[in-house]
DRENKOLDO-96542 format. One line per field, with one value per residue: residue number from 1; x, y, z of N, C-alpha, C in turn; residue in one letter. Coordinates in steps of 0.05 Angstrom, whole numbers. Example, Ala and Ser with C-alpha at 12.3 -4.5 7.8 and 13.67 -1.06 7.14 Angstrom:
2
n: c(1  2)
neast: c(264  257)
nnorth: c(-114  -45)
nup: c(156  142)
caeast: c(246  273)
canorth: c(-90  -21)
caup: c(156  143)
ceast: c(264  258)
cnorth: c(-66  1)
cup: c(156  157)
res: c(A  S)
# end
This chain:
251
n: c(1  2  3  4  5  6  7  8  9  10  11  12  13  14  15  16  17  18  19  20  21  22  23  24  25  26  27  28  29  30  31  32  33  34  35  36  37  38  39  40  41  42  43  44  45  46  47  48  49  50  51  52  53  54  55  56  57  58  59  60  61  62  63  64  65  66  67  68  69  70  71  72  73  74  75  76  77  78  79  80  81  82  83  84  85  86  87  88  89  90  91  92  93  94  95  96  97  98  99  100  101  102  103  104  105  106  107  108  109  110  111  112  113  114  115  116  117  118  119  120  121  122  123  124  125  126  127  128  129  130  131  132  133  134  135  136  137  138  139  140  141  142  143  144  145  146  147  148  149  150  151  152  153  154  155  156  157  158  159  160  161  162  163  164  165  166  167  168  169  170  171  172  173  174  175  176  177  178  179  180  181  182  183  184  185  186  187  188  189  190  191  192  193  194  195  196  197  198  199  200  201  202  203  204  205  206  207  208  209  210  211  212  213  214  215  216  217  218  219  220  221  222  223  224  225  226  227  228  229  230  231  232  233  234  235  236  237  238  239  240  241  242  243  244  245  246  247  248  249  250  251)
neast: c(17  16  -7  22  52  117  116  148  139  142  158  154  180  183  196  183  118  64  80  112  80  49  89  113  55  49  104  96  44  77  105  158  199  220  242  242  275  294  318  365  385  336  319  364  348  295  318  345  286  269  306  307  271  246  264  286  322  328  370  346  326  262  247  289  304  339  361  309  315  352  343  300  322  359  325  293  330  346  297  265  224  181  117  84  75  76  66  91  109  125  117  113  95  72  33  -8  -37  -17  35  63  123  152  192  160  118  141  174  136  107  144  160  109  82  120  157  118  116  163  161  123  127  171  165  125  152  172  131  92  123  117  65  37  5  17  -1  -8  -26  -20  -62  -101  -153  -147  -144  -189  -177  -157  -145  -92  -60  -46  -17  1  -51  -68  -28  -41  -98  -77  -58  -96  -116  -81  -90  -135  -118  -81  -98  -142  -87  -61  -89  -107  -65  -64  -54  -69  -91  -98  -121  -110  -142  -125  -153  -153  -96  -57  10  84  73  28  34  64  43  6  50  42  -1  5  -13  -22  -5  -41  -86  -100  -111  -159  -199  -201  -228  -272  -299  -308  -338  -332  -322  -253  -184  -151  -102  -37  -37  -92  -88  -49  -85  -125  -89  -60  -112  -126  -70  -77  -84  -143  -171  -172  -207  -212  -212  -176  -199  -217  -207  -232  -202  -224  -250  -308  -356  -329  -317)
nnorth: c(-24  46  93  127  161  188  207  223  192  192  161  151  122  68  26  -25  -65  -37  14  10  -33  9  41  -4  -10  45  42  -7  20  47  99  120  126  142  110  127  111  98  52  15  -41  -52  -27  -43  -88  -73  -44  -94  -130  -87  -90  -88  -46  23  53  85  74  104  134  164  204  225  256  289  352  376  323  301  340  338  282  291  320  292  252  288  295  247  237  281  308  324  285  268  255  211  202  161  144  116  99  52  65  35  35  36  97  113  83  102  138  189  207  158  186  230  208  182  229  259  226  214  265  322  285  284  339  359  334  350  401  404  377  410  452  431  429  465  498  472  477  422  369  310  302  252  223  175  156  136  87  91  141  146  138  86  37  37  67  120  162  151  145  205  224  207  219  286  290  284  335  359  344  365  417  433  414  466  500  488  485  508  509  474  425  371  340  287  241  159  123  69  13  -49  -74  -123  -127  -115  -81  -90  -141  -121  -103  -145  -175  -143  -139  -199  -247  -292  -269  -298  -301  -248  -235  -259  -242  -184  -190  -207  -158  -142  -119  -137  -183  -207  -194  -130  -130  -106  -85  -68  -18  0  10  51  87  96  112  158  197  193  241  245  245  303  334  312  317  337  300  243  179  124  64  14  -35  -29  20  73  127)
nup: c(0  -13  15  56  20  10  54  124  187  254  302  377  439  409  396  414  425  428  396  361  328  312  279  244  215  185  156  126  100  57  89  109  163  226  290  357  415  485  496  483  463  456  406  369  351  327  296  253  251  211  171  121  99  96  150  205  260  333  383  435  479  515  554  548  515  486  462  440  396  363  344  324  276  248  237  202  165  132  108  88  112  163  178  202  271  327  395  434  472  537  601  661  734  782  842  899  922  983  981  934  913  904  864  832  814  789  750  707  694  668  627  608  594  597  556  507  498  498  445  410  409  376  335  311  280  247  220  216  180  133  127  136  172  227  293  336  402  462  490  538  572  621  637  654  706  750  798  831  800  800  788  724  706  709  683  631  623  612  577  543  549  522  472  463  464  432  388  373  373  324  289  245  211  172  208  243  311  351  398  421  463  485  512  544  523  501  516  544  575  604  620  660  693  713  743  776  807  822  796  747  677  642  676  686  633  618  661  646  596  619  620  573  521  467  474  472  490  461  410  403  342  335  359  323  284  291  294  244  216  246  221  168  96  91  139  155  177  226  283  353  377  418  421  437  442  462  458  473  504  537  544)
caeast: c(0  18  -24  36  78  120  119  161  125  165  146  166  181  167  220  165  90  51  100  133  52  47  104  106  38  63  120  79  29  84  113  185  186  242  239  258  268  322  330  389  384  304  329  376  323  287  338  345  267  263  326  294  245  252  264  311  327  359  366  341  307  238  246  315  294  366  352  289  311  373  335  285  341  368  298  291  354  350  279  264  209  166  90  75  92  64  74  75  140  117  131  89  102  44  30  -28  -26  -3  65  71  140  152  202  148  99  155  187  105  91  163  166  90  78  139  166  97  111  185  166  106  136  191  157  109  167  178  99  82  138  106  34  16  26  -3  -7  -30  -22  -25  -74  -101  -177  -145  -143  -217  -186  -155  -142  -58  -40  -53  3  -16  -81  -55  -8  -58  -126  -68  -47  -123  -125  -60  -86  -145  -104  -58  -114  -142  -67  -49  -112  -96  -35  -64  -38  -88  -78  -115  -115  -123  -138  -119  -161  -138  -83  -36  35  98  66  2  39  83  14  -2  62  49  -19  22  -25  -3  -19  -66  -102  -102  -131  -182  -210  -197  -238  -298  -310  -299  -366  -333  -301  -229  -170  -134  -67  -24  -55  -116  -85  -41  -102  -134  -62  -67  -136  -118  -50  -86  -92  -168  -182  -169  -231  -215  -184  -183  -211  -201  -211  -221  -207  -226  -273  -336  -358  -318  -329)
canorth: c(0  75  118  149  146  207  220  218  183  201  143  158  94  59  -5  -54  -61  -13  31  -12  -44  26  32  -32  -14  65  34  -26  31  75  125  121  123  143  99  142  96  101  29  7  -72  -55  -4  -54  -114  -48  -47  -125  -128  -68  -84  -74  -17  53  52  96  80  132  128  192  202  237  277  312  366  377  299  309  356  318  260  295  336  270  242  307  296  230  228  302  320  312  299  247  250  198  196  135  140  112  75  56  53  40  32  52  127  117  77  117  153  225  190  142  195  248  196  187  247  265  210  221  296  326  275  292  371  361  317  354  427  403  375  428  477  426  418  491  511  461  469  395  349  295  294  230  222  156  164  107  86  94  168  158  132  69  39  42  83  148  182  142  161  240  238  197  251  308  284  284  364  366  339  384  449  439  422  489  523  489  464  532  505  438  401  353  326  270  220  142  118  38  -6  -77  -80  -156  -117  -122  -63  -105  -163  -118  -102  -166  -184  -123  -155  -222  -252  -297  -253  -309  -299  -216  -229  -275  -217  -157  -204  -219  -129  -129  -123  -156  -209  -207  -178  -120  -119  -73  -83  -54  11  17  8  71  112  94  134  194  194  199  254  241  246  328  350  310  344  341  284  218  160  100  35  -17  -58  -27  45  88  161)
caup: c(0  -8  29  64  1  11  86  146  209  282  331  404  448  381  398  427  441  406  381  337  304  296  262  222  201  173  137  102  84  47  104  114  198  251  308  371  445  499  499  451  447  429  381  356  349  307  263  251  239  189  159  85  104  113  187  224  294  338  409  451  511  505  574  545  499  463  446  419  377  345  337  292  253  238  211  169  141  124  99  91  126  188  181  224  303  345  426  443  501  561  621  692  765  798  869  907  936  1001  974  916  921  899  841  824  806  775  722  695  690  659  604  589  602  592  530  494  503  478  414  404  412  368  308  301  274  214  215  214  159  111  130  137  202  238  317  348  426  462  518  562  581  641  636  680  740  763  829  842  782  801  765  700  702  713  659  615  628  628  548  531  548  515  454  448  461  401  360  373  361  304  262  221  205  154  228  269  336  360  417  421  493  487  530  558  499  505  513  561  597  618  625  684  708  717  756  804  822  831  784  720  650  622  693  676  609  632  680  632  573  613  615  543  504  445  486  466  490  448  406  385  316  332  364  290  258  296  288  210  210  254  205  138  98  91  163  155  191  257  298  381  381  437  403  461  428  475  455  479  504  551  557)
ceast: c(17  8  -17  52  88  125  128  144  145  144  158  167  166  193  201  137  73  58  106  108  63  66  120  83  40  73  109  57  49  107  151  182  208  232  252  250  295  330  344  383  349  312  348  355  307  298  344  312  253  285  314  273  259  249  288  306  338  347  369  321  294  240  274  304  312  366  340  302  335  364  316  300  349  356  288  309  355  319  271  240  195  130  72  89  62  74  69  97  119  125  111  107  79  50  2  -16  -3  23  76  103  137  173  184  132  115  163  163  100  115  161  126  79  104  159  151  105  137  175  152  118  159  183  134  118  165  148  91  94  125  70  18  25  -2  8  -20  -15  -31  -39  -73  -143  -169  -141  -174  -210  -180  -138  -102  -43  -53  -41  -1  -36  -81  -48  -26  -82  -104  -63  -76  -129  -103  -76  -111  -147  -90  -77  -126  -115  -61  -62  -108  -80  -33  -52  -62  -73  -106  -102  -124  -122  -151  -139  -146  -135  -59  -3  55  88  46  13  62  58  3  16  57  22  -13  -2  -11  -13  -47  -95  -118  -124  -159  -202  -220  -226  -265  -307  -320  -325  -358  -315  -283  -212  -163  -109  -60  -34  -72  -107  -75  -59  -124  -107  -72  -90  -130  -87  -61  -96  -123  -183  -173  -185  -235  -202  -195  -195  -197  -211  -206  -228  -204  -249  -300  -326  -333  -323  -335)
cnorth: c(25  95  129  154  177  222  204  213  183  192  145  124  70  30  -30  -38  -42  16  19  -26  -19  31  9  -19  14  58  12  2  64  96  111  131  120  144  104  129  107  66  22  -13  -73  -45  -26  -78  -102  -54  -70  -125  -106  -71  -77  -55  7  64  59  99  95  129  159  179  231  265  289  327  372  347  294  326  342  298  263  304  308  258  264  311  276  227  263  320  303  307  278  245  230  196  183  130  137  87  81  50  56  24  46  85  126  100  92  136  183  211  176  162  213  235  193  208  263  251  216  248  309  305  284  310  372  351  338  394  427  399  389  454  457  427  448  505  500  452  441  381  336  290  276  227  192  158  134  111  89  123  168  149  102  59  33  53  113  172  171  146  193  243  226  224  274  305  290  321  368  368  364  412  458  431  458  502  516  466  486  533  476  415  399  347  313  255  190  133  82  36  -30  -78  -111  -136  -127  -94  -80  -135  -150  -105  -128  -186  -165  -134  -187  -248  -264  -273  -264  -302  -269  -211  -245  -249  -192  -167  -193  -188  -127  -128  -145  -175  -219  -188  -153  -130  -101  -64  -55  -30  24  21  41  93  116  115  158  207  199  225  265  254  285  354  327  309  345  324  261  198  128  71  15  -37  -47  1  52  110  171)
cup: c(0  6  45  42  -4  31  108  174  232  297  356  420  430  380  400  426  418  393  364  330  293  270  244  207  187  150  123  85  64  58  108  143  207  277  332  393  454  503  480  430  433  401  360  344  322  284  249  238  213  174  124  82  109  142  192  246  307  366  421  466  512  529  563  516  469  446  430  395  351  330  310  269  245  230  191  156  133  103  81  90  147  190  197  252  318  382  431  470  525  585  649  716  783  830  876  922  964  1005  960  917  898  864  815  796  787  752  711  680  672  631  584  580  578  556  510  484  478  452  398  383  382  334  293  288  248  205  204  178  127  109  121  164  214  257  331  378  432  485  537  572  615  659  660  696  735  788  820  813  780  793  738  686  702  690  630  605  614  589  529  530  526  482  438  441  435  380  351  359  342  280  234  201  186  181  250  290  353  380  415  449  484  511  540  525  510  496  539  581  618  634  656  708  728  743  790  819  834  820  761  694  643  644  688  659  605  648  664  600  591  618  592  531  481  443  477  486  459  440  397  350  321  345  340  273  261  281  252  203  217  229  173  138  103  121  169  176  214  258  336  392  401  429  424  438  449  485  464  487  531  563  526)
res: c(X  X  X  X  X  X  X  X  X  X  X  X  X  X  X  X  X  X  X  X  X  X  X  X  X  X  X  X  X  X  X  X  X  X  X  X  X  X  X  X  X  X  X  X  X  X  X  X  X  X  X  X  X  X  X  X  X  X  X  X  X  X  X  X  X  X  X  X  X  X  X  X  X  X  X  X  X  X  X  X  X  X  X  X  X  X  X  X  X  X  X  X  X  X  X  X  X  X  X  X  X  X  X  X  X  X  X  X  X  X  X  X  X  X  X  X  X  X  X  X  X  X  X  X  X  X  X  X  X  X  X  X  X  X  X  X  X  X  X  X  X  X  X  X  X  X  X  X  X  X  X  X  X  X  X  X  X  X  X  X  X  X  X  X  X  X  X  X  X  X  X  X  X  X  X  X  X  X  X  X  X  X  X  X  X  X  X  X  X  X  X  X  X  X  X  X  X  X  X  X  X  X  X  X  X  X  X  X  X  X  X  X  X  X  X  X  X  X  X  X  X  X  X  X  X  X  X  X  X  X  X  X  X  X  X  X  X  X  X  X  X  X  X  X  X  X  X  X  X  X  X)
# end
């Protein structure tokens, strides 16, 4: 398929999990896609699985801003331009409130908050200069509240305002910004979920199923297959939008 054929896609913690569908499912449709994690050996694995695709790995870290900004100069120089940014950087430490440390809640709210702001802030100068761009944020159904991730849920909700502020500032600008808020998705995030309840996974997805209206778990598929939509040019006239994919209603 083509239907990026021509454009640069900028995936954030895009090594594993639903970073890396997403990006798989970009570069099968066309987009040429720089794959930005702080983990190496993922980054390297990256590079091994895309070896015949247009996939550039580059190792930065989403909370350093001077990073960010290298990392994109080095995907608009190799590709040469920016019109796809996805935020997908993330990481959990959950605990209930009254364990929670002051650390716990600051790296959260740093890698999801704060990484967002940098990527976001960053690729809206190549976005603006060439009046086209596509903003997709990675939220969380868990943005309404759940029990021992109360920085998760903060920085989750906190991405959802985010997303419909910059539609406002920069819908003017041919540049959307949408949100998808994953439901019970099958990743190594859920699966470290699953250890913190001291619970097996298959036990997790057993539990998380029998909510589901359309009695399955999620995969990362089905979150690339939302990105892919917010990502087309087609989709021009939404804008600000939160897009909960998990299996049944939400908010």
């Amino acid at each position: 398929m083509t239907q990026f054929s021509g454009q640069t896609a900028f995936v954030t913690g895009g090594s594993r999990g639903i970073g890396r569908s997403i990006a798989e499912r970009l570069v099968n449709d066309g987009a040429k896609v720089a794959v930005m994690d702080v983990n190496e050996e993922a980054l390297a694995e990256v590079r091994e699985h895309f070896s015949d695709q247009d996939v550039l790995a580059i190792k930065a870290d989403v909370t350093n801003r001077n990073e960010v900004e290298g990392a994109m100069k080095e995907a608009y120089e190799a590709y040469g331009s920016i019109d796809i940014l996805v935020n997908n950087a993330g990481v959990i430490r959950d605990n209930m409130l009254f364990k929670m440390t002051e650390d716990d809640w600051q790296t959260v709210m740093d890698v999801h908050l704060k990484g967002s702001f940098n990527a976001a802030s960053v690729a809206q100068e190549y976005m603006v200069k060439q009046k086209y761009g596509r903003i997709i944020n990675l939220s969380s159904n868990v943005a309404l509240g759940n029990r021992g991730q109360a920085n998760y849920s903060t920085a989750k909700a906190g991405l959802q305002g985010f997303t419909k502020t910059l539609a406002i500032e920069l819908g003017k600008f041919n540049i959307t910004t949408n949100a998808i808020a994953p439901g019970f998705i099958e990743t190594d995030m859920t699966r470290a979920t699953a250890e913190r309840l001291g619970i097996t996974f298959e036990k997790l997805v057993e539990a998380s199923v029998a909510n589901i209206p359309v009695a399955r778990s999620g995969k990362p598929e089905d979150i690339a297959n939302a990105a892919a939509f917010f990502a087309d040019k087609h989709s021009s006239f939404v804008n600000g939008q939160v897009l909960y994919v998990a299996g049944g209603p939400m908010a």
